[in-house]
RODO-2510 file (C-alpha; in nm, 4 decimals, decimal comma):
residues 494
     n   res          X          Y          Z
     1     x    -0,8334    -2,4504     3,4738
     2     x    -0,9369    -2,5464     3,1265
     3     x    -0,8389    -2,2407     2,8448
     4     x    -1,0112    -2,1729     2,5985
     5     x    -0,9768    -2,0321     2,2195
     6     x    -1,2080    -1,8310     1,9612
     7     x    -1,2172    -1,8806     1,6289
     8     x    -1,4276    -1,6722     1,3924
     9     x    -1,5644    -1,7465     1,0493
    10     x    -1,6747    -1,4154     0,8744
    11     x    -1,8118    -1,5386     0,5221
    12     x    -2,0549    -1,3732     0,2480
    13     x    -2,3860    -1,5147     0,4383
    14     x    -2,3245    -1,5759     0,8190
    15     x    -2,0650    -1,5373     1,1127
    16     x    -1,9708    -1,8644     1,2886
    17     x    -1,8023    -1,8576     1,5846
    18     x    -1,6286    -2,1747     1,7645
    19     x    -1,4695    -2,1437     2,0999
    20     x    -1,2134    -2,4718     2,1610
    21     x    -0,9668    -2,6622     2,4106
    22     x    -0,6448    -2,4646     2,3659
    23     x    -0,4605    -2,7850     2,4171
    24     x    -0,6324    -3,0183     2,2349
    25     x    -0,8790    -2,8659     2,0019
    26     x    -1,2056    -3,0086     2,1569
    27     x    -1,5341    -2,8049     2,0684
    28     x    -1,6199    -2,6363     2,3836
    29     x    -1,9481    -2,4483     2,2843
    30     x    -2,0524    -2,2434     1,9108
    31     x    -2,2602    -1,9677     1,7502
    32     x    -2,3930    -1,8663     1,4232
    33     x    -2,5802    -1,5620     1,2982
    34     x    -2,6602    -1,5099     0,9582
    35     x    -2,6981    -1,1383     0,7497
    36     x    -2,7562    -0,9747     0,4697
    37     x    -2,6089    -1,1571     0,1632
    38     x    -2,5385    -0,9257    -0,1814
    39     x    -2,2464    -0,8390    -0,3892
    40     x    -2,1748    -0,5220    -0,2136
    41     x    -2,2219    -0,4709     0,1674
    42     x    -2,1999    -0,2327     0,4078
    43     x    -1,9240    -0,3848     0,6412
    44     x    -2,1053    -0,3119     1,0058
    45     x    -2,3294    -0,5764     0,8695
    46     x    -2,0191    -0,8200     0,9801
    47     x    -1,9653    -0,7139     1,3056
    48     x    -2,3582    -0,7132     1,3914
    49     x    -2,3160    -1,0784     1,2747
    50     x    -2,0056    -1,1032     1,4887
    51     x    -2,1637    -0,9935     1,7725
    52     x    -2,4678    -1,1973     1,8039
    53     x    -2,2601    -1,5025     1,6930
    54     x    -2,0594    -1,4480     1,9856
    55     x    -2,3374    -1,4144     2,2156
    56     x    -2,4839    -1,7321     2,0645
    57     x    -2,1227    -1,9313     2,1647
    58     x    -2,1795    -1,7848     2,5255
    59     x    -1,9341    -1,4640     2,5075
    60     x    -1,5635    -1,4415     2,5207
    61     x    -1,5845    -1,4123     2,9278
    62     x    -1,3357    -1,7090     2,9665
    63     x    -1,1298    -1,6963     2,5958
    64     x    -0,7765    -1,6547     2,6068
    65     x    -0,7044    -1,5623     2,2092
    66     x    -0,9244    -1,5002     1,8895
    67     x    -0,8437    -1,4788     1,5662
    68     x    -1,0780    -1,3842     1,2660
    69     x    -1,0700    -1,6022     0,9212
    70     x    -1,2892    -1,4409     0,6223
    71     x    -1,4370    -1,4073     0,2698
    72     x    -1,1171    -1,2674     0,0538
    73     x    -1,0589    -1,0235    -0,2028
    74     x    -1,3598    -0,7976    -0,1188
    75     x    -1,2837    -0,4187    -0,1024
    76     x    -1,3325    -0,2021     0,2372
    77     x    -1,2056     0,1702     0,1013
    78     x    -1,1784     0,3987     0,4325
    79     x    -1,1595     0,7686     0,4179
    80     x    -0,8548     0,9153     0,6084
    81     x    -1,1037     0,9125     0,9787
    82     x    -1,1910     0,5153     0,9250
    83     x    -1,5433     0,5663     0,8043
    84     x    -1,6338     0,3222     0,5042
    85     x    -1,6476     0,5620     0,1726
    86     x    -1,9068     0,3415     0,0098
    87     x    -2,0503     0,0143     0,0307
    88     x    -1,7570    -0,3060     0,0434
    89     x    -1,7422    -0,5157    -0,2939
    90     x    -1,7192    -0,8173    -0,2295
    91     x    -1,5441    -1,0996    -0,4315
    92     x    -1,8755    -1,2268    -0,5934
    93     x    -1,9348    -0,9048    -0,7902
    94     x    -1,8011    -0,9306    -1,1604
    95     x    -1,8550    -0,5786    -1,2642
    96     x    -1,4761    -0,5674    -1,2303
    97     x    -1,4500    -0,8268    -1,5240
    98     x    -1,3351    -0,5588    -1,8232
    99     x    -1,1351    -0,4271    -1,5777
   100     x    -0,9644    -0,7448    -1,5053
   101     x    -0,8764    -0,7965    -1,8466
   102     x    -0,7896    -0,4477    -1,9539
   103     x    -0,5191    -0,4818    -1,6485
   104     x    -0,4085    -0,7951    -1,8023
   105     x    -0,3325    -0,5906    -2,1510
   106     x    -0,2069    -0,3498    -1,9844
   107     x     0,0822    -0,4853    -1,7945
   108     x     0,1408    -0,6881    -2,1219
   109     x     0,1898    -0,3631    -2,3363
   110     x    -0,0858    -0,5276    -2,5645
   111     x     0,0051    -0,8540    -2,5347
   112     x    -0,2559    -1,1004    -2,3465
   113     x    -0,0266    -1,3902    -2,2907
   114     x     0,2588    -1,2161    -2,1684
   115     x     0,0486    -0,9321    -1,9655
   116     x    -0,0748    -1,2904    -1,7663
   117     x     0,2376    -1,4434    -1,7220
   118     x     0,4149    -1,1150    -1,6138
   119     x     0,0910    -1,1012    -1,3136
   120     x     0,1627    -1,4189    -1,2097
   121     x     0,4948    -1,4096    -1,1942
   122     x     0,4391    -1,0998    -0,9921
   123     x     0,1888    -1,2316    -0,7760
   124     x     0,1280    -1,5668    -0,8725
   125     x    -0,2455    -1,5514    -0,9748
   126     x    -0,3722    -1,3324    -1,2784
   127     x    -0,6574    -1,1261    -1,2190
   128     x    -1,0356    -1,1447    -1,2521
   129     x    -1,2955    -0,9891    -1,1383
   130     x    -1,2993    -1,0963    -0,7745
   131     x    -0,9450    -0,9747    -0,7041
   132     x    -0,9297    -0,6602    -0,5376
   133     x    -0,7058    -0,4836    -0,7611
   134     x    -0,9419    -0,5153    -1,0003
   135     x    -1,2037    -0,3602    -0,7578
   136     x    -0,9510    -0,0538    -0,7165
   137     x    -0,9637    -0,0366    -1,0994
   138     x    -1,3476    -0,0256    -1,1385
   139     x    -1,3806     0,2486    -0,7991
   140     x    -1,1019     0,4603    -1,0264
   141     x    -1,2741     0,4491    -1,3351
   142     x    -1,6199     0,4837    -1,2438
   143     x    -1,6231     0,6778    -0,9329
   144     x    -1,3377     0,8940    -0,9370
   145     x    -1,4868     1,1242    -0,6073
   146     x    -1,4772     0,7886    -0,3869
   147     x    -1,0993     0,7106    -0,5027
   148     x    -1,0079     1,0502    -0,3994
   149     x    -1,1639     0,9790    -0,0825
   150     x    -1,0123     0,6729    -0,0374
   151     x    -0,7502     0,6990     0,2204
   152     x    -0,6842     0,2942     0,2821
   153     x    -0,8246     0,0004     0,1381
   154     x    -0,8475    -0,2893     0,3903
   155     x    -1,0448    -0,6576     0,2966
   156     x    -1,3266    -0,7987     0,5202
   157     x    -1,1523    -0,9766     0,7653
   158     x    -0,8889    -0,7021     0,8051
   159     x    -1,1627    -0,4802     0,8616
   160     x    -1,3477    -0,6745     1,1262
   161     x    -1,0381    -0,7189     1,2975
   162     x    -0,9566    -0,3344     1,2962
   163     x    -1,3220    -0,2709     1,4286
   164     x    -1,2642    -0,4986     1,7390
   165     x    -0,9877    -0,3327     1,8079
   166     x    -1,1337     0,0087     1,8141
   167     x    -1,1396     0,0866     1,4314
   168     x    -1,0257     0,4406     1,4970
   169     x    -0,6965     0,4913     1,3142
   170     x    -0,6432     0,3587     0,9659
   171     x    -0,2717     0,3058     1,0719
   172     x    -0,3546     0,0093     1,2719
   173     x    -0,5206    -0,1577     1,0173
   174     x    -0,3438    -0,5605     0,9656
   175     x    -0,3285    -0,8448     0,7491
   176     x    -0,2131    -1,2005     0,7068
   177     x     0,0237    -1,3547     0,3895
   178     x    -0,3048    -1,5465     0,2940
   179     x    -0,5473    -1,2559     0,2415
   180     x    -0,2984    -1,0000     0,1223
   181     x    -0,1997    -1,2695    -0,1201
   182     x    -0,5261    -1,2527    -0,3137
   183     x    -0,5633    -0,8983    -0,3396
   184     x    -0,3490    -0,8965    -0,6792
   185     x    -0,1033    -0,6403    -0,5512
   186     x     0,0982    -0,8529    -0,2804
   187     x     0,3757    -1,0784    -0,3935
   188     x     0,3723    -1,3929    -0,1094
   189     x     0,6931    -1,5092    -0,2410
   190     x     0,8442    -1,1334    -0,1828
   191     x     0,6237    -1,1026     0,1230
   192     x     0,6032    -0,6881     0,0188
   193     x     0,3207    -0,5516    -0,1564
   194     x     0,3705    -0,4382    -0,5390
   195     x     0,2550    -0,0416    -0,5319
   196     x     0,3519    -0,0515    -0,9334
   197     x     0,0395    -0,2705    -0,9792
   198     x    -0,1757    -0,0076    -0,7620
   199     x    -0,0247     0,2583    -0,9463
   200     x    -0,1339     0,0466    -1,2990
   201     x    -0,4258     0,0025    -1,1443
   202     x    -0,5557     0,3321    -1,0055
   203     x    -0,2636     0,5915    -1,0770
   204     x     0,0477     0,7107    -0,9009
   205     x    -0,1034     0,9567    -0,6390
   206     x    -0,3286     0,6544    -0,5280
   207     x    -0,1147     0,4227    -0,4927
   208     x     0,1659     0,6820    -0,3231
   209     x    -0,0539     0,7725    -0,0675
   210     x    -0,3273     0,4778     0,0165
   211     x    -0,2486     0,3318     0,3609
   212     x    -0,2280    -0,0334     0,3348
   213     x    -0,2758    -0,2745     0,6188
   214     x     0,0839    -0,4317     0,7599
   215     x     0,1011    -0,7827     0,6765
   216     x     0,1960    -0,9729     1,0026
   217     x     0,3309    -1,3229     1,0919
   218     x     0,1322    -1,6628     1,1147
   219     x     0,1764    -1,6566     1,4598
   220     x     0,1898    -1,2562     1,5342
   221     x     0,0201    -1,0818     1,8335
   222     x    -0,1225    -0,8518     1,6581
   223     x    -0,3113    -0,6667     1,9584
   224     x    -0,4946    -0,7503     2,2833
   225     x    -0,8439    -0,5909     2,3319
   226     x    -1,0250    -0,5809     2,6758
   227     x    -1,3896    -0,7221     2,6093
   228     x    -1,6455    -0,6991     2,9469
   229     x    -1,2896    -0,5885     3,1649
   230     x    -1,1661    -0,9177     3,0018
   231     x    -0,8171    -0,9278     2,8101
   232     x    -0,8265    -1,1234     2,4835
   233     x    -0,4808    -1,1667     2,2901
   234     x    -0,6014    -1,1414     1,9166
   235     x    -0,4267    -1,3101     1,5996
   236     x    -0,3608    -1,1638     1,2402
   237     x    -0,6555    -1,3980     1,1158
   238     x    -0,6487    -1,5272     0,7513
   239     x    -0,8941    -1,5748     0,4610
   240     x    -1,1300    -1,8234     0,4320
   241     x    -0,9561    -2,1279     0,2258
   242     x    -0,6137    -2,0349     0,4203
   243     x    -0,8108    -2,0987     0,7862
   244     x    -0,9830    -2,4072     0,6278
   245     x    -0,6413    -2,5854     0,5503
   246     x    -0,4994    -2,4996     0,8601
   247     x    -0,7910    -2,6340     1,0366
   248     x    -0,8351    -2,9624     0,8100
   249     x    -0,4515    -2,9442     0,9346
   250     x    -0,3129    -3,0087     0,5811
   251     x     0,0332    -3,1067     0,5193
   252     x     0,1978    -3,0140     0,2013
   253     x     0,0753    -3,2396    -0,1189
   254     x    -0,2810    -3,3139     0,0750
   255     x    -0,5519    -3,1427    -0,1390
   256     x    -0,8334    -2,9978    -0,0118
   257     x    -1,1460    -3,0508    -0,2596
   258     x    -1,4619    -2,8529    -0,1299
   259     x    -1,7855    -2,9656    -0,2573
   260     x    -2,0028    -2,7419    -0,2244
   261     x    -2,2005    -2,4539    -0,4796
   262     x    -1,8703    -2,4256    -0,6192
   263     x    -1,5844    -2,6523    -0,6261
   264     x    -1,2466    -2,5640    -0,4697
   265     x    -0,9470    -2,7790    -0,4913
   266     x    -0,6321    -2,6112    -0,2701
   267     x    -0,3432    -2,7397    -0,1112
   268     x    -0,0349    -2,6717     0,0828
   269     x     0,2943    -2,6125    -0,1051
   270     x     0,6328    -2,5585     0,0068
   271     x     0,6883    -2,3371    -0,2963
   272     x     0,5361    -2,0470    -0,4509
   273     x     0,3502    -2,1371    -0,7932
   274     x     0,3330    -1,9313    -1,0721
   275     x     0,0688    -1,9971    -1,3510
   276     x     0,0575    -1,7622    -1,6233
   277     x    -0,2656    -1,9464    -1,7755
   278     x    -0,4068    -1,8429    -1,4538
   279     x    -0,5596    -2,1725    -1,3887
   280     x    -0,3734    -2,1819    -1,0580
   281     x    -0,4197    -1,8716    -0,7980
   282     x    -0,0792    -1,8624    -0,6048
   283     x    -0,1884    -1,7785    -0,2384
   284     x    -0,0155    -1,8031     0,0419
   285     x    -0,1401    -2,0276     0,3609
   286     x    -0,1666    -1,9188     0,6911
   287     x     0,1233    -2,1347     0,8508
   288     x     0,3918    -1,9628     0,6200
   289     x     0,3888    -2,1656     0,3212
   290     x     0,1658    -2,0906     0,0027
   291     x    -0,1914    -2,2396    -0,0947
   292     x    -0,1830    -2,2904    -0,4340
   293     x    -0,5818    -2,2855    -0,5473
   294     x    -0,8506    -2,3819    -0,8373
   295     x    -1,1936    -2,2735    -0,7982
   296     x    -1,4742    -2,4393    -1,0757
   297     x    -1,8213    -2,3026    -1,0727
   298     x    -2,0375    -2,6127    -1,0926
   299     x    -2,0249    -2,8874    -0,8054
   300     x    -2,2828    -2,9775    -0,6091
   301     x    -2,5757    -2,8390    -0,7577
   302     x    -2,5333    -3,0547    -1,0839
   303     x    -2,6065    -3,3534    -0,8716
   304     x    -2,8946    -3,1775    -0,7167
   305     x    -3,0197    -3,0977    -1,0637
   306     x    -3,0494    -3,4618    -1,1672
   307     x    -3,1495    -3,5320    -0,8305
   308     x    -3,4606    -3,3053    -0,8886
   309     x    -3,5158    -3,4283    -1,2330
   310     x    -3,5011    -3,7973    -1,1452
   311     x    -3,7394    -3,7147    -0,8198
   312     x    -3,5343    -3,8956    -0,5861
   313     x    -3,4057    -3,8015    -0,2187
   314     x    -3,0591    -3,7916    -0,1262
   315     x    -2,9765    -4,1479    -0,0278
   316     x    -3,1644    -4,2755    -0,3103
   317     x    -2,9850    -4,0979    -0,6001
   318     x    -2,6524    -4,2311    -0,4123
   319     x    -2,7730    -4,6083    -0,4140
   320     x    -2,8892    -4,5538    -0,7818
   321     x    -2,5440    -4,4072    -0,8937
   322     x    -2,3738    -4,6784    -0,6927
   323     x    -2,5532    -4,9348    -0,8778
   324     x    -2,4415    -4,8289    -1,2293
   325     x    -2,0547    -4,9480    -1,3457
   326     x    -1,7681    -4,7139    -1,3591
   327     x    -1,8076    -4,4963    -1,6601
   328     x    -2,2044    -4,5193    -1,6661
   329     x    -2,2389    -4,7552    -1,9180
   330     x    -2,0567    -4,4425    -2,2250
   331     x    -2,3078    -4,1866    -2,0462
   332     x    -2,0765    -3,8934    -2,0111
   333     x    -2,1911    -3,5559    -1,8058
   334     x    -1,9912    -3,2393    -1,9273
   335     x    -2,1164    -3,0382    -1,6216
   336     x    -2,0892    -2,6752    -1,7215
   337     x    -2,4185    -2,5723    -1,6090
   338     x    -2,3028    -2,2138    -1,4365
   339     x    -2,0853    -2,1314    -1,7585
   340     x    -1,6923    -2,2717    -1,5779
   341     x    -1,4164    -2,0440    -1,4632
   342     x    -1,1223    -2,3421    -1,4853
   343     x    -1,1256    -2,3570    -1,7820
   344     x    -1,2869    -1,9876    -1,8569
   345     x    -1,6011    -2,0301    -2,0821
   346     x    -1,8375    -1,8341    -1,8912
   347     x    -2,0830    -1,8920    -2,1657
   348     x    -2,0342    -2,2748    -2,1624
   349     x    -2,3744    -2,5061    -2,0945
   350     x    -2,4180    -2,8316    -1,9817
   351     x    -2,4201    -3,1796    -2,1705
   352     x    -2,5119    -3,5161    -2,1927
   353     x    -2,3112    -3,7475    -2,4492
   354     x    -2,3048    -4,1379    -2,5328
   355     x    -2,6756    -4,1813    -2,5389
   356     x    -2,8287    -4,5206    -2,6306
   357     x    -3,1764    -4,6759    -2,5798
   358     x    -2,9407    -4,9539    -2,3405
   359     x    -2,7617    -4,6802    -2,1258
   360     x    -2,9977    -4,4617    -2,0623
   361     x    -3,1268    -4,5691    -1,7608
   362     x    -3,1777    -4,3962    -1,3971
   363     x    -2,8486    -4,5395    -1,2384
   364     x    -2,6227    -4,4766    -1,4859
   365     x    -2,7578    -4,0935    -1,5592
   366     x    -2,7046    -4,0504    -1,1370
   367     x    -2,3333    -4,1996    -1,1846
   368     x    -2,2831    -3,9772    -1,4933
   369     x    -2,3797    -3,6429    -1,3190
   370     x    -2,1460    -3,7648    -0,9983
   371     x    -1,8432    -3,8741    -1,2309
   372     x    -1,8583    -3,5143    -1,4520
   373     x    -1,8620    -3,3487    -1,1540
   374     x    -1,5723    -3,5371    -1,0082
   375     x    -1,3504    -3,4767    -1,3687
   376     x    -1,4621    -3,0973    -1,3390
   377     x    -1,3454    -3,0346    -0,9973
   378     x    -1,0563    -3,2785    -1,1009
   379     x    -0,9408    -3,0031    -1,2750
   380     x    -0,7568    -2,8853    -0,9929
   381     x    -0,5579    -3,1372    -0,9287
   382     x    -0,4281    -3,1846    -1,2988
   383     x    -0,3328    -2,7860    -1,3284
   384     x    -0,1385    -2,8772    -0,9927
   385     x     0,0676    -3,1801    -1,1241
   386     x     0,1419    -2,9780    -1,4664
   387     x     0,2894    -2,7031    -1,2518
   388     x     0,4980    -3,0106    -1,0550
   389     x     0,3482    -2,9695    -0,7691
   390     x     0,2883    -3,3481    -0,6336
   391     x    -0,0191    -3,4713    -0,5221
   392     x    -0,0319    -3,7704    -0,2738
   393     x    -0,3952    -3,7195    -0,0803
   394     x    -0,7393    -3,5915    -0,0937
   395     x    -0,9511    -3,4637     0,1877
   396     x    -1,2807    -3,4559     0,0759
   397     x    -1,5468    -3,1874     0,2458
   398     x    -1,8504    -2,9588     0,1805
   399     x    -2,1536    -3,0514     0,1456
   400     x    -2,1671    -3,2627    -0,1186
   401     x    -1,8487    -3,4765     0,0367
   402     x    -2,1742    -3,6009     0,2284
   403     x    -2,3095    -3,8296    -0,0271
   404     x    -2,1466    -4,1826     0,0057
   405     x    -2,2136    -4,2475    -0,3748
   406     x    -1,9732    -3,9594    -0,3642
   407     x    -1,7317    -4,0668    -0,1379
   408     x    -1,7138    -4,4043    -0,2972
   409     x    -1,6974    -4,3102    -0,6609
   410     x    -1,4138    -4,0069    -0,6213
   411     x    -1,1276    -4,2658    -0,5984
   412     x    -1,2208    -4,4387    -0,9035
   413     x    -1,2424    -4,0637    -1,1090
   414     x    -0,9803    -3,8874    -0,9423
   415     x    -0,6569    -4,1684    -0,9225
   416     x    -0,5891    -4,0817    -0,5282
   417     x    -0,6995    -4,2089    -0,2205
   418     x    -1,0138    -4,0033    -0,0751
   419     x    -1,0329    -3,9170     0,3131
   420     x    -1,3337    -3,7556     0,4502
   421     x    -1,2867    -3,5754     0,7845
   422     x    -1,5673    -3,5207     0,9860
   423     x    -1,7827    -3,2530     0,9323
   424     x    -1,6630    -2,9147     1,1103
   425     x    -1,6226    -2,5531     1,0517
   426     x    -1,3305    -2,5707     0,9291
   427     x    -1,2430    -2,2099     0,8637
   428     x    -1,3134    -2,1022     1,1893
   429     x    -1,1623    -2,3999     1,3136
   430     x    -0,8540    -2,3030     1,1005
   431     x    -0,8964    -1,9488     1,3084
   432     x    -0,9229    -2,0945     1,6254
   433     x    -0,5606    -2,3120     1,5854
   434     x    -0,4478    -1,9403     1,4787
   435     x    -0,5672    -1,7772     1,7868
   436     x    -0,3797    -2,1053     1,9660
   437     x    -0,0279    -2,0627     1,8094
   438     x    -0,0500    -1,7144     1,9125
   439     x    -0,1001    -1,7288     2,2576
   440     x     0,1201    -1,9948     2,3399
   441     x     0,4272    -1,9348     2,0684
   442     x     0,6339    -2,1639     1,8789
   443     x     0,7511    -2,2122     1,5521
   444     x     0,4673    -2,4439     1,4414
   445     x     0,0419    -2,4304     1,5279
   446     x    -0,0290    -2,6600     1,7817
   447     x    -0,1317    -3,0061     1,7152
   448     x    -0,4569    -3,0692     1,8081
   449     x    -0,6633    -3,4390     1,8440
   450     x    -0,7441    -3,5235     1,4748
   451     x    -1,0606    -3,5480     1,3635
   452     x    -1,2203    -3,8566     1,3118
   453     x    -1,2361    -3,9103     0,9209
   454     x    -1,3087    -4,2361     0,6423
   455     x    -1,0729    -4,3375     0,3939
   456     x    -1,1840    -4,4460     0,0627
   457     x    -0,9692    -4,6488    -0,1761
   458     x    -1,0668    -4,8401    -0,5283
   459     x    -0,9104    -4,9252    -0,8476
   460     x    -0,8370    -4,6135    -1,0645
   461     x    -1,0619    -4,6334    -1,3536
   462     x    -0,8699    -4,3739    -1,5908
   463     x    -1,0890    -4,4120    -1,8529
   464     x    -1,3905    -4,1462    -1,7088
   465     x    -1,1411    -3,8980    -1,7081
   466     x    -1,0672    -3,9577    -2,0726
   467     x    -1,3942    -3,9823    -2,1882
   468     x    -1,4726    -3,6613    -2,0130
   469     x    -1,1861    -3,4961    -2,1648
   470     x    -1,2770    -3,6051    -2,5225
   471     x    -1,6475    -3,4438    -2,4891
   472     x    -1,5360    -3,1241    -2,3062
   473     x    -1,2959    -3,0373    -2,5534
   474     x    -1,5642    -3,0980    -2,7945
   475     x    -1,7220    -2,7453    -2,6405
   476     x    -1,3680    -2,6178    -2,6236
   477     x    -1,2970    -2,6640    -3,0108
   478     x    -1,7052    -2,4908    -3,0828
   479     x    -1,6171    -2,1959    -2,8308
   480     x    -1,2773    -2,1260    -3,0227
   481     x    -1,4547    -2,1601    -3,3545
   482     x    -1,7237    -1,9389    -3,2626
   483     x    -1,4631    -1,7192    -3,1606
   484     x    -1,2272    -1,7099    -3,4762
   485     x    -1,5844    -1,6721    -3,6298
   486     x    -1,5994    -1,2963    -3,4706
   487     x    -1,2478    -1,1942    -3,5087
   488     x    -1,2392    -1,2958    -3,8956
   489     x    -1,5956    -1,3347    -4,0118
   490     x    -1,5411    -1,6863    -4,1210
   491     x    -1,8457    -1,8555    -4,2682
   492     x    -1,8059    -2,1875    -4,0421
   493     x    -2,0585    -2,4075    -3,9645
   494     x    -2,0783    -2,5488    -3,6389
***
């Protein structure tokens, strides 16, 4: 009889649910529901989502395990009966940004650079304004009753867990190494959670007496809940980028570049990283090693904005791109269009440089909006090898991984070959291998059938990246004028 496996994808605009092979990973049947989308959220809205995305997969009558992978860092405070104090903020809500930076000072005694190295040696990221300890900070400062009636503070997929379960006592409440790791107050490389950094963050009494949830194994039973007089085994789960690189199956060295609103570049390490520029968030994975992680603001939609300003489709905008040279004739595309996180200029804007009346033409301004986007996400994978971590693959996915000018053109910009797996959910697919290692044991997930995937390999053309480099820090060197302009009035023109 052929058992089966749930895995559950719980992110900021839908719930996707896969149910697989426990042997061999084959997609059985799926669901999807989409909700509410905001910055803040009231957290039933995830397990209405759950719900009907299970119902759309078939049910759970004939699933042996689930486990739930989510959207991290978002806050879920719980008063001391389980019921959710106010509305969860969620990782995509800055108003946590001051705070972020105050904490910074703070644990520096005044001193930026060494309050940032001092977090990430801690913790291995420094914070911003999606971490939740930077959430706790903002609830403390600006609404003191709902910290006092904050009894734990749990993150969304520890939540929906706990609610499957029951979601009575606060106790139960449970984690994985890859979510707790991005809260900003759990050292991965400890494996303990830091309650000096909740105290700095919200006081001693909080941080004394908040119930946190217990961080479990990779391959932990956390709990079995009986679903329709059914008995389902359920996993610790695991945030979002953790389940994806378990279920891209990434071994250590293989980055993980996600094309898709945003860029993401992650990969599995061996060791714990510690980057006190804070280019480099420290995670952990969800196997038991650590997910080192860059996250850029502008990917795909800088190709769709020259795609909509050159009025072509999809596969023509490729074919034109592909018809231009390597390096677009000089045409360089600095492609801060968002503002950028890595590096931080949140102000930044985009740019077009090396303009002639030859280059200037529709193919080489579609290969110069592919290849800046390539050296911005690239970003990721230089901030890895200056921490030493090495870098010997990428897997290529998202959305944008779907354009073969893409695909094609990445090998030349980013020095390494390029494979493109198939597209799948791969966060709940990530969940689903969980929910697999659990229920059958052992010290490693289960290897599933790969996916079927394209590899990509041309000469590296090292001169984009340079080129790129030289106009970015163009904006870099303005920005820090600008900015020695406020601090000491200087009458520089720029």
């Amino acid at each position: 009889m052929q058992q089966l496996v749930a895995g559950v994808d719980s992110s900021t605009q839908s719930c996707k649910v896969v149910i697989r092979d426990l042997h061999t990973g084959k997609l059985v049947r799926s669901g999807a529901a989409r909700h509410r989308r905001g910055t803040e959220i009231d957290p039933q809205v995830w397990r209405s989502a759950f719900d009907e995305a299970v119902h759309q997969a078939g049910g759970l009558d004939d699933v042996v395990a689930l486990s739930i992978a989510g959207q991290q860092h978002g806050m879920v405070a719980l008063d001391e009966r389980g019921a959710v104090v106010r509305n969860a903020i969620l990782w995509n809500d800055t108003r946590s940004a001051r705070d972020a930076v105050d904490l910074i000072s703070e644990l520096g005694n005044g001193n930026e650079r060494e309050g940032k190295r001092r977090w990430a040696d801690r913790t291995g990221s420094v914070p911003v304004a999606s971490l939740t300890v930077t959430k706790i900070r903002w609830m403390a400062t600006h609404e003191p009753d709902n910290l006092a009636r904050t009894a734990a503070v749990a993150l969304p997929h520890d939540w929906l867990t706990w609610d499957l379960l029951g979601g009575n006592d606060i106790n139960t409440l449970v984690t994985d190494r890859s979510d707790a790791s991005g809260t900003g107050y759990y050292s991965a490389q400890d494996n303990e959670y830091c309650k000096d950094l909740l105290e700095l963050a919200a006081g001693a009494e909080f941080a004394d007496c908040v119930r946190l949830p217990w961080v479990a194994s990779p391959a932990r039973r956390v709990s079995e809940v009986k679903i329709d007089g059914h008995n389902l085994v359920i996993g610790p789960g695991a945030g979002d980028n953790a389940g994806a690189a378990l279920g891209l199956g990434l071994k250590p060295g293989e980055v993980a570049i996600s094309i898709g609103t945003s860029g993401v570049v992650s990969l599995v390490s061996a060791v714990a990283t510690h980057d006190p520029e804070g280019y480099v968030t420290g995670f952990a994975d969800a196997s038991g090693n650590y997910l080192p992680l860059v996250c850029t603001l502008n990917a795909s939609r800088v190709v769709d904005t020259f795609r909509a300003l050159l009025n072509m489709s999809h596969a023509e905008f490729s074919r034109a791109a592909l018809c231009a040279p390597p390096g677009a004739e000089g045409l360089v595309v600095v492609p801060y269009f968002e503002g950028e996180r890595t590096p931080n200029y949140p102000d930044a804007t985009g740019s077009i440089h090396g303009i002639t009346c030859e280059n200037l033409t529709t193919s080489n301004i579609a290969r110069a909006a592919i290849e800046g986007m390539l050296c911005g996400v690239g970003v990721g994978i230089r901030a890895f090898q200056q921490l030493g971590i090495p870098v010997t693959k990428v897997n290529l996915i998202g959305g944008g991984a779907q354009s073969e000018a893409v695909r094609r053109i990445a090998p030349s910009v980013l020095g390494l070959p390029v494979c493109v797996p198939e597209y799948s959910e791969y966060v709940a697919d990530g969940a689903a291998r969980q929910a697999a290692w659990v229920y059958e044991g052992g010290a490693e997930p289960p290897v599933w059938t790969p996916h079927l995937s394209s590899d990509y390999i041309c000469d590296y053309a090292p001169f984009i990246l340079e080129r790129f480099q030289e106009m970015s820090s163009r904006f870099m060197l303005r920005s820090e004028a600008r900015a020695d302009v406020g601090r000491h009035g200087s009458g520089i023109q720029l």
